[in-house]
NUGU-920258 format. One record per residue (C-alpha): residue number from 1; x, y, z. Coordinates in Angstrom, 2 decimals. Each point is the difference from the previous one (the first is absolute). Layout:
REM residues N
{n=NUM | c1=X | c2=Y | c3=Z}
...
This chain:
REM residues 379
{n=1 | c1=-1.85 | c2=-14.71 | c3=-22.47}
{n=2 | c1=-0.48 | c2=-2.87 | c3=1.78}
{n=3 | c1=0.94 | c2=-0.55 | c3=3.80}
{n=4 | c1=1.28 | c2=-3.21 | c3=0.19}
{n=5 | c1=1.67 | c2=-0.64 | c3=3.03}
{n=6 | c1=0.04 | c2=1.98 | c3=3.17}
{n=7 | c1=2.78 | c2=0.45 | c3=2.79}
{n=8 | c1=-1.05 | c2=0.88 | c3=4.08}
{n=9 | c1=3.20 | c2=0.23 | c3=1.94}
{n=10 | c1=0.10 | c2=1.32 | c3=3.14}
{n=11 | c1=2.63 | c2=2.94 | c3=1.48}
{n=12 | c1=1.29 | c2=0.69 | c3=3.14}
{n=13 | c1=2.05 | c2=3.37 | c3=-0.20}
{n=14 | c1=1.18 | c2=1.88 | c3=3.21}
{n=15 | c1=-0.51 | c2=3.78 | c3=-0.31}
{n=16 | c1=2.38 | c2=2.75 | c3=0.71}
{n=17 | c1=-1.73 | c2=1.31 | c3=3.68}
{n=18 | c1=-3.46 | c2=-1.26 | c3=1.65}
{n=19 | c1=-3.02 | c2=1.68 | c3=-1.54}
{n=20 | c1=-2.50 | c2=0.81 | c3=2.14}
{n=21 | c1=-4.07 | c2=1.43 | c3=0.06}
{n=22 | c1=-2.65 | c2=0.11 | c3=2.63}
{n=23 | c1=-1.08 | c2=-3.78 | c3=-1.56}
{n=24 | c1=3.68 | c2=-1.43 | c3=0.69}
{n=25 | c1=3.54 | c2=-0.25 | c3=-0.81}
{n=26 | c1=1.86 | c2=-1.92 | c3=-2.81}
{n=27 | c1=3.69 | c2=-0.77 | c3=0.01}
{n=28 | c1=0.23 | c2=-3.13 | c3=-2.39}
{n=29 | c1=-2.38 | c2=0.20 | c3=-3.15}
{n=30 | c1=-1.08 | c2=-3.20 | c3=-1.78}
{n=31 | c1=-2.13 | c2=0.21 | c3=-2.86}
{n=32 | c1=-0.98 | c2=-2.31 | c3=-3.12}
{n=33 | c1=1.86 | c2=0.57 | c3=-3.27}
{n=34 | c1=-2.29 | c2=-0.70 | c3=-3.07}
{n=35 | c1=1.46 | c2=-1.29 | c3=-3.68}
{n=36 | c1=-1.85 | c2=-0.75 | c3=-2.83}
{n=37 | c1=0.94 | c2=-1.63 | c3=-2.91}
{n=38 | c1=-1.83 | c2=0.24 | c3=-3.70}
{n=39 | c1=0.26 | c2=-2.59 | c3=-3.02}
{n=40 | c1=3.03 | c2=1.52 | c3=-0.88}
{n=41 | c1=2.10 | c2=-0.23 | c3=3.16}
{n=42 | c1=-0.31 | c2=4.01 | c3=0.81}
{n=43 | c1=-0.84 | c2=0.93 | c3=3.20}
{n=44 | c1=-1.01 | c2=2.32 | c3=2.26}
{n=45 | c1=0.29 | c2=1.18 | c3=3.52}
{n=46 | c1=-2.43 | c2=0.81 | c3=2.97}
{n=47 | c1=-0.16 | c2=0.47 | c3=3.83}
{n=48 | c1=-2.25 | c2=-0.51 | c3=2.78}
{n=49 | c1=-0.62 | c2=3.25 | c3=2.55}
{n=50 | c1=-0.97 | c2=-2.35 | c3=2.64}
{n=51 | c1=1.44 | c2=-0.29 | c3=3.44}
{n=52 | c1=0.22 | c2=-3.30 | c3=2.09}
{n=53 | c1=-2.92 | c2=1.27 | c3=2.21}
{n=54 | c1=-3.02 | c2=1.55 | c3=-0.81}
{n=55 | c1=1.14 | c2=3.68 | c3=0.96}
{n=56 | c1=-0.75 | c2=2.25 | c3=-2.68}
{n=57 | c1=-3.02 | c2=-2.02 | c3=-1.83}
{n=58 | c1=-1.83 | c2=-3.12 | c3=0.90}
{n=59 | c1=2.84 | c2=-1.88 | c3=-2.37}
{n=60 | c1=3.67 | c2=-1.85 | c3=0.91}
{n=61 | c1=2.60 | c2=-1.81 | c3=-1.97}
{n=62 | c1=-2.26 | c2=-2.94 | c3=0.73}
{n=63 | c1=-2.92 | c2=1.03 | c3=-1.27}
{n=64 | c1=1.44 | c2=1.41 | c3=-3.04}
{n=65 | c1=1.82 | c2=-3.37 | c3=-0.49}
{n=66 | c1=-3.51 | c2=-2.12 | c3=0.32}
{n=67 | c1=-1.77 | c2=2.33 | c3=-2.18}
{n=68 | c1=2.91 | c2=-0.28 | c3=-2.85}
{n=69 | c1=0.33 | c2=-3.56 | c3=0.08}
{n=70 | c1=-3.74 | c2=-1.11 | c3=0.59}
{n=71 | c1=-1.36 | c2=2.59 | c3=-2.03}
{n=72 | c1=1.73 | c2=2.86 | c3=-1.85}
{n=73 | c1=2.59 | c2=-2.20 | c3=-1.66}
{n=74 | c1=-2.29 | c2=-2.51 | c3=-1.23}
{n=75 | c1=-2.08 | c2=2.67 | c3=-1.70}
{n=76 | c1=2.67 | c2=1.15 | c3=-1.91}
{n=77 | c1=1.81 | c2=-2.58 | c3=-0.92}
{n=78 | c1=-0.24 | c2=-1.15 | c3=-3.74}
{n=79 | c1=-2.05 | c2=3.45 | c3=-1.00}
{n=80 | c1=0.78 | c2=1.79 | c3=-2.94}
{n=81 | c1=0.46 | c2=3.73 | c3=1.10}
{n=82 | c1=-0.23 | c2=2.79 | c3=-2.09}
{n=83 | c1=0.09 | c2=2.63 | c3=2.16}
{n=84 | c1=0.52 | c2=-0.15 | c3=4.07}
{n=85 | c1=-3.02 | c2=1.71 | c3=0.23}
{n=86 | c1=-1.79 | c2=-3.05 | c3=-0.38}
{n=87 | c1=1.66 | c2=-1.64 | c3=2.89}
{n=88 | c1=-2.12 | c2=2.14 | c3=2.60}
{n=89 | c1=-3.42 | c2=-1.85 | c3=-2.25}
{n=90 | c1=1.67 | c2=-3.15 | c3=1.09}
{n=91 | c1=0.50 | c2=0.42 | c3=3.24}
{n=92 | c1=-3.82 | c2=1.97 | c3=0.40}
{n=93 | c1=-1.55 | c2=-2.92 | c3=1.61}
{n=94 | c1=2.46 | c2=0.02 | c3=2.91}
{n=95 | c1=-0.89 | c2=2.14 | c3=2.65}
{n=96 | c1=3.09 | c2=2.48 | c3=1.25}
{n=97 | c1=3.22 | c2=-1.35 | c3=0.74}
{n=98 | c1=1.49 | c2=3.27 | c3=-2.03}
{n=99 | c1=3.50 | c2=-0.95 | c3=1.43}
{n=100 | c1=-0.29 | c2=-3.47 | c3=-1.43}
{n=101 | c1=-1.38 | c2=0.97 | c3=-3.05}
{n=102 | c1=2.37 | c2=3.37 | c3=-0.75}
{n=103 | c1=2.80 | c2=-2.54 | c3=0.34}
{n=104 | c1=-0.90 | c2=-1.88 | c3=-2.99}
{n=105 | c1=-1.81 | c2=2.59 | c3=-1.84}
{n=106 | c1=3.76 | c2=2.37 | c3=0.06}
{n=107 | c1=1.45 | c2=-3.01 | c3=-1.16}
{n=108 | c1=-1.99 | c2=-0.21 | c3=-3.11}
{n=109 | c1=0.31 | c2=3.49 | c3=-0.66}
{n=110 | c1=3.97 | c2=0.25 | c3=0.34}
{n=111 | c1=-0.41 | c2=-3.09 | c3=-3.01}
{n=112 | c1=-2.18 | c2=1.54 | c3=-1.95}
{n=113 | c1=2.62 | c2=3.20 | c3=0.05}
{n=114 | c1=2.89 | c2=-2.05 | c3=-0.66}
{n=115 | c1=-1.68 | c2=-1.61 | c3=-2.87}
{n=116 | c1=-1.00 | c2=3.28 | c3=-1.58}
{n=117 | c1=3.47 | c2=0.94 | c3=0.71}
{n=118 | c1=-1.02 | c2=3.78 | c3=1.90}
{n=119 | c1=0.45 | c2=0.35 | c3=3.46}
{n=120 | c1=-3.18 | c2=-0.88 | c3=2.37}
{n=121 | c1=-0.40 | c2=4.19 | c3=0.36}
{n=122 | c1=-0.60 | c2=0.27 | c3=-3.78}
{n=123 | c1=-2.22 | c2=-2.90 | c3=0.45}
{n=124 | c1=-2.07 | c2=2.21 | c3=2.60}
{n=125 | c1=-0.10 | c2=2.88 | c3=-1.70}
{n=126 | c1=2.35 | c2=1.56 | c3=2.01}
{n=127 | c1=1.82 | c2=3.16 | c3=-0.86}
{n=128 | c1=2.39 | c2=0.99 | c3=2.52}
{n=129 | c1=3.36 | c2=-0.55 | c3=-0.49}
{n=130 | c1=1.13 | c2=0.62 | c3=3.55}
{n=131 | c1=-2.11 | c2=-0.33 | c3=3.06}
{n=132 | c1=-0.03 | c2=1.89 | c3=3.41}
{n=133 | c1=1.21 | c2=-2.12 | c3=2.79}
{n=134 | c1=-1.28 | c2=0.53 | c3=3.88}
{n=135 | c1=0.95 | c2=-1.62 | c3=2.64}
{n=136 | c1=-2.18 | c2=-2.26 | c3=2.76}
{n=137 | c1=1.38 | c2=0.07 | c3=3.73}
{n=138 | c1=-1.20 | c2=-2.42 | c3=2.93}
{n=139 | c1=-0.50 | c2=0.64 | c3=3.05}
{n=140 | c1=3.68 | c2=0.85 | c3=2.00}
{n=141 | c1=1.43 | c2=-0.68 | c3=3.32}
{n=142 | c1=-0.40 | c2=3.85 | c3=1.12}
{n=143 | c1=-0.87 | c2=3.08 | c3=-1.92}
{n=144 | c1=3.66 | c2=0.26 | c3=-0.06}
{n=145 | c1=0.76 | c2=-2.41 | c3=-2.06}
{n=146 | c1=-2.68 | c2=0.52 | c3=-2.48}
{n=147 | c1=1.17 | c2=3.52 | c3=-0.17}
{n=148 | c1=3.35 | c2=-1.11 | c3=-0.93}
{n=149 | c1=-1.42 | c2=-2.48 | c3=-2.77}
{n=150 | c1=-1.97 | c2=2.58 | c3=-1.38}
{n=151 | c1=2.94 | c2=2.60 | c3=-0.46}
{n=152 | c1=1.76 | c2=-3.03 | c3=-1.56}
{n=153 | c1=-2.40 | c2=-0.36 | c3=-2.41}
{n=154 | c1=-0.60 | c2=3.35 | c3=-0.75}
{n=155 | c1=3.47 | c2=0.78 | c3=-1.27}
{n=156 | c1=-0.16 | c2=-2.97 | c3=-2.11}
{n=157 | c1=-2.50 | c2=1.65 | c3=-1.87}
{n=158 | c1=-3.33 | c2=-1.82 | c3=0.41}
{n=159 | c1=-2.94 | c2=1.74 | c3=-0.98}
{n=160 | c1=-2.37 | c2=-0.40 | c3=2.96}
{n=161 | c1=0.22 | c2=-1.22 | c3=3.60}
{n=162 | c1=-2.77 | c2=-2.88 | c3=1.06}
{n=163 | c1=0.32 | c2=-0.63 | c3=3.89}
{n=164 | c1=-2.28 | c2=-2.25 | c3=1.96}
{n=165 | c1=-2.07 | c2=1.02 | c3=2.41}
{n=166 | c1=-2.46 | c2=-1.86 | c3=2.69}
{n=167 | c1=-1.44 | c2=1.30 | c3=3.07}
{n=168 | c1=2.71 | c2=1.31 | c3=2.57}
{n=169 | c1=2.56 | c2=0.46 | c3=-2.95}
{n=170 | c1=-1.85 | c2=2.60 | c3=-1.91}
{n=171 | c1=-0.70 | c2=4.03 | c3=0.82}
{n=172 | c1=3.09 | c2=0.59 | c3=1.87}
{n=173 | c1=2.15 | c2=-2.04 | c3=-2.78}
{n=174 | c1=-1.15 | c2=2.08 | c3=-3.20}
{n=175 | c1=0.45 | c2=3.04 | c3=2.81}
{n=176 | c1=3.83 | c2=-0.69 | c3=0.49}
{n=177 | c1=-0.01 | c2=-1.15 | c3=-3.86}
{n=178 | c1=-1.06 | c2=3.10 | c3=-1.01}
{n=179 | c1=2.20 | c2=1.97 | c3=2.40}
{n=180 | c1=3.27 | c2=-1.62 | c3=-1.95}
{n=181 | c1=-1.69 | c2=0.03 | c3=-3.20}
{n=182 | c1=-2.22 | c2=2.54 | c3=-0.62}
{n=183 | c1=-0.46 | c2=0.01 | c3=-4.12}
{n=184 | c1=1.15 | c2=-4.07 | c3=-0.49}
{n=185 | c1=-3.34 | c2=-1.19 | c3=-2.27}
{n=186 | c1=-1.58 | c2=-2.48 | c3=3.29}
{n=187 | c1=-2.48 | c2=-2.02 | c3=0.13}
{n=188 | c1=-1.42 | c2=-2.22 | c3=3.33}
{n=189 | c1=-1.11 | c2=-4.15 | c3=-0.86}
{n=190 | c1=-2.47 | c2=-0.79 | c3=2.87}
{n=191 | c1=-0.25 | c2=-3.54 | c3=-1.26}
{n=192 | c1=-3.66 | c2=-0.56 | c3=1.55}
{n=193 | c1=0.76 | c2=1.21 | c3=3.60}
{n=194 | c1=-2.41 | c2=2.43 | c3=0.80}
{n=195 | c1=-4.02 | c2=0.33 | c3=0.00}
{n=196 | c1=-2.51 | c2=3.53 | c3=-0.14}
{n=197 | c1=0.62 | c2=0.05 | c3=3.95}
{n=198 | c1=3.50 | c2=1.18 | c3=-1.14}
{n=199 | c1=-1.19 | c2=3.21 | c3=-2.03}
{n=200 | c1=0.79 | c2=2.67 | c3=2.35}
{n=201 | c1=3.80 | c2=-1.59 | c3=-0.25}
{n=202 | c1=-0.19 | c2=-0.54 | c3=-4.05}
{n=203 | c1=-1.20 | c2=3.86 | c3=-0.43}
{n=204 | c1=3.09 | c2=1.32 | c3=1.97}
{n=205 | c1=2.64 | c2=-2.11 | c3=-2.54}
{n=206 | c1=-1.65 | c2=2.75 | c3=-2.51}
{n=207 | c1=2.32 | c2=2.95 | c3=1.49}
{n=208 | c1=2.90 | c2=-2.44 | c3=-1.78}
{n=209 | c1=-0.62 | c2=0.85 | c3=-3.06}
{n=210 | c1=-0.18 | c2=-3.71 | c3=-1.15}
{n=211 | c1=-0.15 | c2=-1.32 | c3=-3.25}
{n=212 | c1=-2.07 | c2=-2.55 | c3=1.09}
{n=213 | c1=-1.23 | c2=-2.33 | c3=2.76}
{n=214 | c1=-0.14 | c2=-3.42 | c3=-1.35}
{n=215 | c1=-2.53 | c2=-2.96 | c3=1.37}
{n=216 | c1=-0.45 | c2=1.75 | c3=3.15}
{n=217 | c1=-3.63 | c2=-1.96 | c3=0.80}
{n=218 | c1=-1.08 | c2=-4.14 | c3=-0.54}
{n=219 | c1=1.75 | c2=-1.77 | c3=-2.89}
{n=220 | c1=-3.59 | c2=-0.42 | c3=-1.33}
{n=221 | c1=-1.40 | c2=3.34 | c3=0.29}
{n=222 | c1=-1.26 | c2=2.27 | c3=-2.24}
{n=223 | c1=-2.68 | c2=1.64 | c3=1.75}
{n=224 | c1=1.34 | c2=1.04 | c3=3.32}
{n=225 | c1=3.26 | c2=1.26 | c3=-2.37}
{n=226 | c1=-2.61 | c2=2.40 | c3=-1.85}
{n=227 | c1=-1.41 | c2=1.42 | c3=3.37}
{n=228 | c1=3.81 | c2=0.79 | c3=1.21}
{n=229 | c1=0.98 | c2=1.62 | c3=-3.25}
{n=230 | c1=-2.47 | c2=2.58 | c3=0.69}
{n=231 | c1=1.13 | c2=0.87 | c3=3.31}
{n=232 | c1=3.80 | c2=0.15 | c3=-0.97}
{n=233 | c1=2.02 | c2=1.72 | c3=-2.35}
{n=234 | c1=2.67 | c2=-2.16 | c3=-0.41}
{n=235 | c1=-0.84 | c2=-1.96 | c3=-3.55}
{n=236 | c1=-0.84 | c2=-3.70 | c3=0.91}
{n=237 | c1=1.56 | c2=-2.66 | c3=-2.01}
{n=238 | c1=-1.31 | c2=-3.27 | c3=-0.43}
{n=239 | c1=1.90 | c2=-3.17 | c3=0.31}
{n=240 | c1=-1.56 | c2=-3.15 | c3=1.51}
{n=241 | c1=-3.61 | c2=0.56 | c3=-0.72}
{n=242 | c1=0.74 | c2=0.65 | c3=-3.67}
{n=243 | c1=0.24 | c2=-4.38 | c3=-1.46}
{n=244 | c1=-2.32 | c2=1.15 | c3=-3.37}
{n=245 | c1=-0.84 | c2=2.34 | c3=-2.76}
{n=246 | c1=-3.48 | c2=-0.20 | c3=1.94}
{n=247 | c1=1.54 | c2=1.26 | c3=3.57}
{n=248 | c1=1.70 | c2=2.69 | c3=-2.19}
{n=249 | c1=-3.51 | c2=1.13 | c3=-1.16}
{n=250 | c1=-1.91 | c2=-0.14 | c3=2.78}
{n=251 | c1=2.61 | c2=1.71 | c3=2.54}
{n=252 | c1=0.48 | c2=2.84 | c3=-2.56}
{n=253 | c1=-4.17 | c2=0.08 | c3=-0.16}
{n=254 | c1=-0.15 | c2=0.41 | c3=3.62}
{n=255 | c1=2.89 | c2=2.33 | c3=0.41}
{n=256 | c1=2.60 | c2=-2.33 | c3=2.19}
{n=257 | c1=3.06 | c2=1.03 | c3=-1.48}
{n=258 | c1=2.10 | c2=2.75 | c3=-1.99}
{n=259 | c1=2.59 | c2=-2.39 | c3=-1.21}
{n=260 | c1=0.39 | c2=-3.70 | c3=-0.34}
{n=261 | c1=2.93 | c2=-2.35 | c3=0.76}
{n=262 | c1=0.11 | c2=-2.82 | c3=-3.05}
{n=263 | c1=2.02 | c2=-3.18 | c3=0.55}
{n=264 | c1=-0.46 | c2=-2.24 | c3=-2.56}
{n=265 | c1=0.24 | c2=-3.18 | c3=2.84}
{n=266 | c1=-2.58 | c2=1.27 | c3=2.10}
{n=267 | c1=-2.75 | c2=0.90 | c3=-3.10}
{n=268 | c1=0.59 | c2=-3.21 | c3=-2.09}
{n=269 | c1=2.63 | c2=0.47 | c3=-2.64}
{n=270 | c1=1.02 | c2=2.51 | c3=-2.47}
{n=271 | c1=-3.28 | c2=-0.19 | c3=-1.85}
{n=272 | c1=-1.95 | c2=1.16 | c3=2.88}
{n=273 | c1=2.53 | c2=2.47 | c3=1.03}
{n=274 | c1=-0.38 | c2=1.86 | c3=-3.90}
{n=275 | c1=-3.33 | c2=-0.12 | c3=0.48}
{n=276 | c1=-0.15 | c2=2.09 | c3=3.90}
{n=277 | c1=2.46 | c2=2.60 | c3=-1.68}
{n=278 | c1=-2.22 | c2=0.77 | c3=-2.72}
{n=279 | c1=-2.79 | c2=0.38 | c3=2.08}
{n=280 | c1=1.84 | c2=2.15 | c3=2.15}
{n=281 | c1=1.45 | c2=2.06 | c3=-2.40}
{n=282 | c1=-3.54 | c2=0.60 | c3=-1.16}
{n=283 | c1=-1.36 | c2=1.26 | c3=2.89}
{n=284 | c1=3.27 | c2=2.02 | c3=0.72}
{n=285 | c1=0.96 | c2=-2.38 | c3=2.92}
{n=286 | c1=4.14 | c2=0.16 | c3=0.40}
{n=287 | c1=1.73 | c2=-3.12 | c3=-0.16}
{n=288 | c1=2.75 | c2=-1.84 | c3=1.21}
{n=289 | c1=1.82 | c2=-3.56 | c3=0.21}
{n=290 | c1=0.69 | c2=-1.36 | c3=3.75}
{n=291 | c1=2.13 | c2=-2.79 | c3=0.65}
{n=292 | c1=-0.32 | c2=-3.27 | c3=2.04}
{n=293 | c1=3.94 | c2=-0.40 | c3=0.31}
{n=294 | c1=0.56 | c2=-1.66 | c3=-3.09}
{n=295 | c1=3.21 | c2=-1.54 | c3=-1.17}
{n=296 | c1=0.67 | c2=0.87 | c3=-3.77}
{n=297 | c1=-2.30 | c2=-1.76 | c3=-1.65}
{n=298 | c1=-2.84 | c2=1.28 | c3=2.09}
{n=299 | c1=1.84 | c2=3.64 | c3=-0.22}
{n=300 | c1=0.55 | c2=-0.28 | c3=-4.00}
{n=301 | c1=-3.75 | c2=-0.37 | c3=-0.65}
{n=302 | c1=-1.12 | c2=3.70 | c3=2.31}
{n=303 | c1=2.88 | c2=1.37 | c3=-1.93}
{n=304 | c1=-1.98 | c2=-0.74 | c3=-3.32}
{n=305 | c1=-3.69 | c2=0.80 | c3=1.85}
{n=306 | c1=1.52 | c2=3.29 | c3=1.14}
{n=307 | c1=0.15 | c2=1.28 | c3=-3.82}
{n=308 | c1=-3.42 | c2=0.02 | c3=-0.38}
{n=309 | c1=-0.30 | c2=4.29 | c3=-0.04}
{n=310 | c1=-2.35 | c2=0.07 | c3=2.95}
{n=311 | c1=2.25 | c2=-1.18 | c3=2.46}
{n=312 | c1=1.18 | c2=3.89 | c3=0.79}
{n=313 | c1=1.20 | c2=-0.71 | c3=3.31}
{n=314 | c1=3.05 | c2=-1.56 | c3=1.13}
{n=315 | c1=-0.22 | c2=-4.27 | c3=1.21}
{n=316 | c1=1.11 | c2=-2.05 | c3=1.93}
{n=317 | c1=2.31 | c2=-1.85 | c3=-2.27}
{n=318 | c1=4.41 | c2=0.79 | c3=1.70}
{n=319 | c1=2.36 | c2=-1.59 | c3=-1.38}
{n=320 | c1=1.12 | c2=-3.58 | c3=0.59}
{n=321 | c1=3.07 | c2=1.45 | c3=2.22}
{n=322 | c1=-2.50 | c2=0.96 | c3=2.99}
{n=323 | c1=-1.57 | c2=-3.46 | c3=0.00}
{n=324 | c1=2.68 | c2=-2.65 | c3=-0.94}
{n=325 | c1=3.29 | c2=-0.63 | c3=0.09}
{n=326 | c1=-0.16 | c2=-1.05 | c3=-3.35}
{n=327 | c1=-3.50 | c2=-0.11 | c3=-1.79}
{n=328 | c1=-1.22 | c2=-3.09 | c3=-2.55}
{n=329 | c1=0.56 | c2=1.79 | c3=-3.41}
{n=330 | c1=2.78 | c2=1.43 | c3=-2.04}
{n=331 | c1=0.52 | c2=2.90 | c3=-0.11}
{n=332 | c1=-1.46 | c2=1.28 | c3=3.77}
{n=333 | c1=-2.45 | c2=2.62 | c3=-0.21}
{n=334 | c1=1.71 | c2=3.25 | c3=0.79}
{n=335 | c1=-1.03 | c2=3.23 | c3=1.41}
{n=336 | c1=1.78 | c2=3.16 | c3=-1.36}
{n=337 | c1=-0.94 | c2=3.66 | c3=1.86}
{n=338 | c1=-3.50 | c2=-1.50 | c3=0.09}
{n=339 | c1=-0.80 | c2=-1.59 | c3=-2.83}
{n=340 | c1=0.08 | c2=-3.40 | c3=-1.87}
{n=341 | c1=0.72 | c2=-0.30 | c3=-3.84}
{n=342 | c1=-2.43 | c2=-2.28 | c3=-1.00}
{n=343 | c1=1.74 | c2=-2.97 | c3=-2.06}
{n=344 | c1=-0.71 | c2=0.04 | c3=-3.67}
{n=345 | c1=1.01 | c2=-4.09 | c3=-0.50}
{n=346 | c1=-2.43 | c2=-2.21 | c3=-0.88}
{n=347 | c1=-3.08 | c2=-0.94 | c3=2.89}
{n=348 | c1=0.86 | c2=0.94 | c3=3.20}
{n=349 | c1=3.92 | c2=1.20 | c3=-1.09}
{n=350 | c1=1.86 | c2=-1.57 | c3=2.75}
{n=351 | c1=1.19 | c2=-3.54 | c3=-0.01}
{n=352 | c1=-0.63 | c2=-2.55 | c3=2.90}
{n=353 | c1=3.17 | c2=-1.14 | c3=0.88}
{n=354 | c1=-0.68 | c2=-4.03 | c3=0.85}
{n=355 | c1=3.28 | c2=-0.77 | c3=1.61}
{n=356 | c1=-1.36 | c2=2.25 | c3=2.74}
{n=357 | c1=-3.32 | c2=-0.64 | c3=0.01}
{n=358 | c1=1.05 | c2=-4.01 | c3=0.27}
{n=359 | c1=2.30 | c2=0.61 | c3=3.63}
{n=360 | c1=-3.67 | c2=2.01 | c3=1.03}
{n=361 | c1=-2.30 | c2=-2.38 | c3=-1.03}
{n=362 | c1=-1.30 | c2=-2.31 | c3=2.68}
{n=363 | c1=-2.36 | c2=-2.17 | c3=-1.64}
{n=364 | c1=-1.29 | c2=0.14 | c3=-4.00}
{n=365 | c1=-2.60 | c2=-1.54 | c3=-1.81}
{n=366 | c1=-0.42 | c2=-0.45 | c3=-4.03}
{n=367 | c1=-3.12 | c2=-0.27 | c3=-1.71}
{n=368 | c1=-0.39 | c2=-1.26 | c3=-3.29}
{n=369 | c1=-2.47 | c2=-1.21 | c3=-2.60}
{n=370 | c1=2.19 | c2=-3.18 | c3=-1.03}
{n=371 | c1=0.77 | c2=-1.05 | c3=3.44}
{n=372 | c1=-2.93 | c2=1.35 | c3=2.15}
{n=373 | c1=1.81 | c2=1.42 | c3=3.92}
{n=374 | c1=3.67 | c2=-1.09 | c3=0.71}
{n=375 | c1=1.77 | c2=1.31 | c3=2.92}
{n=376 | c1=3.47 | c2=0.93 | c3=-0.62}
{n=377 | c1=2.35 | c2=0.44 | c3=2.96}
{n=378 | c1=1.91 | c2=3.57 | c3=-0.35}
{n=379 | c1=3.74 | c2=-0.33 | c3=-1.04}
């Protein structure tokens, strides 16, 4: 295949509730839609992770748009693909921007599916035909209120509870957590908020019976992370210093982590995000897919990841109902005591619904090898 003619629009879609972490709190998410195009008219569907400030990496919608239209999209453009394996050896010379590049790089891979005519789980060499669904709670008003969002969630069925923590809303939170909900599979995301000074504190979270403490030191740490894991029970999980197959290796050399959060934005694309699993399944390192509140597109593509047979515990991916009024793609993604179905349609298996996505788009951009850049007002 050929990609012949790339589309960047950009979303503005208001979620469901305000989401917020110890880094900040997000009400209306906009994010870049990626479509690419082949010789033959068939295309394919991608979406950035990034935010509109530089929160949870160094990278925005901004960014991500420069690097796609300067570089990334040039690059591709016009090459003969065989395999999107070889879009990661295009892109080598350019120097992170995962977000930017995972946008694109999911986009050739959900064409490269449809082509073949399997879904983009088959493509993976996934095997699951139904995946376990948690569920990822911000920060609430009161312990009160999370309490009552958590027993909402827990008779839906959802696998696992994630709740954010940060200094001040931590020790005594998983206390009165546990209090309500003593067996409920839980799990505290730290999000970067605490350093080794904090030890004595992280140690005393063990008497929780966790599943895991995720990112609880810097978002570039690997080292500090290894010292900590010795001093706590709790199983750390890695999210934010985790962008390579390299960081994989070297934080499960030095010891940092027990289990390892992969989201295919943050790491670089689908390519990359085979690659981490394999390692980890190697070295008997559990698994999992987080999230970056994704609309369908974004959702569609962990669905497929989360077949791989290392991911054994449950992500990050709900259902389109907790996010959206109404999600981008036909049909929604739906959560049933806990799980997803995985689609078994061609590429991703849900359909992006373009009346919808035109009343969402605020600006759009179409890139093509006859016509060079054209900007093309949204609808």
């Amino acid at each position: 295949m050929i990609i012949k003619e790339v589309i960047v629009r950009r979303l503005r879609m208001k979620m469901k509730f305000q989401f917020t972490t110890s880094f900040g709190t997000i009400e209306d998410k906009e994010f870049l839609l990626i479509e690419v195009k082949d010789e033959n008219g068939n295309n394919g569907w991608g979406e950035s992770g990034a935010f509109q400030a530089p929160w949870y990496t160094e990278e925005t919608i901004e960014t991500n748009r420069h690097m796609l239209e300067d570089f990334l999209i040039p690059a591709l453009l016009n090459k003969e693909i065989e395999h999107p394996d070889q879009v990661s050896e295009i892109f080598s010379p350019y120097k992170r921007n995962n977000m930017a590049k995972a946008a694109i790089e999911t986009a050739v891979w959900d064409l490269y599916a449809r082509n073949k005519g399997i879904p983009l789980a088959t493509a993976l060499g996934g095997m699951n035909t139904k995946i376990e669904v948690g569920v990822s709670i911000g920060i609430q008003d009161s312990v009160e209120d999370l309490l009552r969002v958590i027993d909402r969630h827990v008779n839906e069925g959802y696998k696992r509870i994630k709740v954010k923590i940060m200094p001040g809303w931590d020790y005594d939170v998983i206390r009165k957590i546990r209090q309500q909900f003593p067996t409920v599979p839980l799990m505290a995301d730290a999000n970067s908020a605490y350093t080794l000074n904090d030890i004595p504190l992280l140690k005393r979270l063990d008497e929780f019976n966790l599943m895991m403490i995720e990112q609880p030191l810097g978002s570039d740490d690997i080292i500090d992370h290894a010292q900590l894991q010795k001093e706590i029970r709790t199983p750390i999980c890695l999210d934010e210093s985790i962008l390579s197959y390299e960081d994989t290796r070297k934080a499960i050399e030095l010891g940092s982590c027990k289990i390892i959060n992969i989201k295919i934005s943050r790491v670089g694309g689908l390519t990359e995000a085979k690659r981490i699993h394999d390692l980890c399944k190697e070295h008997g390192i559990a698994v999992w897919c987080g999230g970056m509140l994704e609309a369908g597109v974004g959702r569609a593509h962990n669905i497929a990841l989360s077949t791989l047979d290392n991911f054994i515990l449950p992500g990050d991916t709900a259902g389109s109902s907790r996010y959206w009024e109404r999600d981008i793609i036909d049909p929604e993604v739906v959560v049933e005591d806990g799980y997803i179905t995985v689609p078994e349609g061609p590429g991703i298996g849900y359909e992006p619904n373009l009346e919808i996505i035109r009343k969402l788009t605020i600006s759009e951009k179409t890139y093509s090898t006859k016509s060079g850049a054209c900007l093309s007002p949204p609808e």
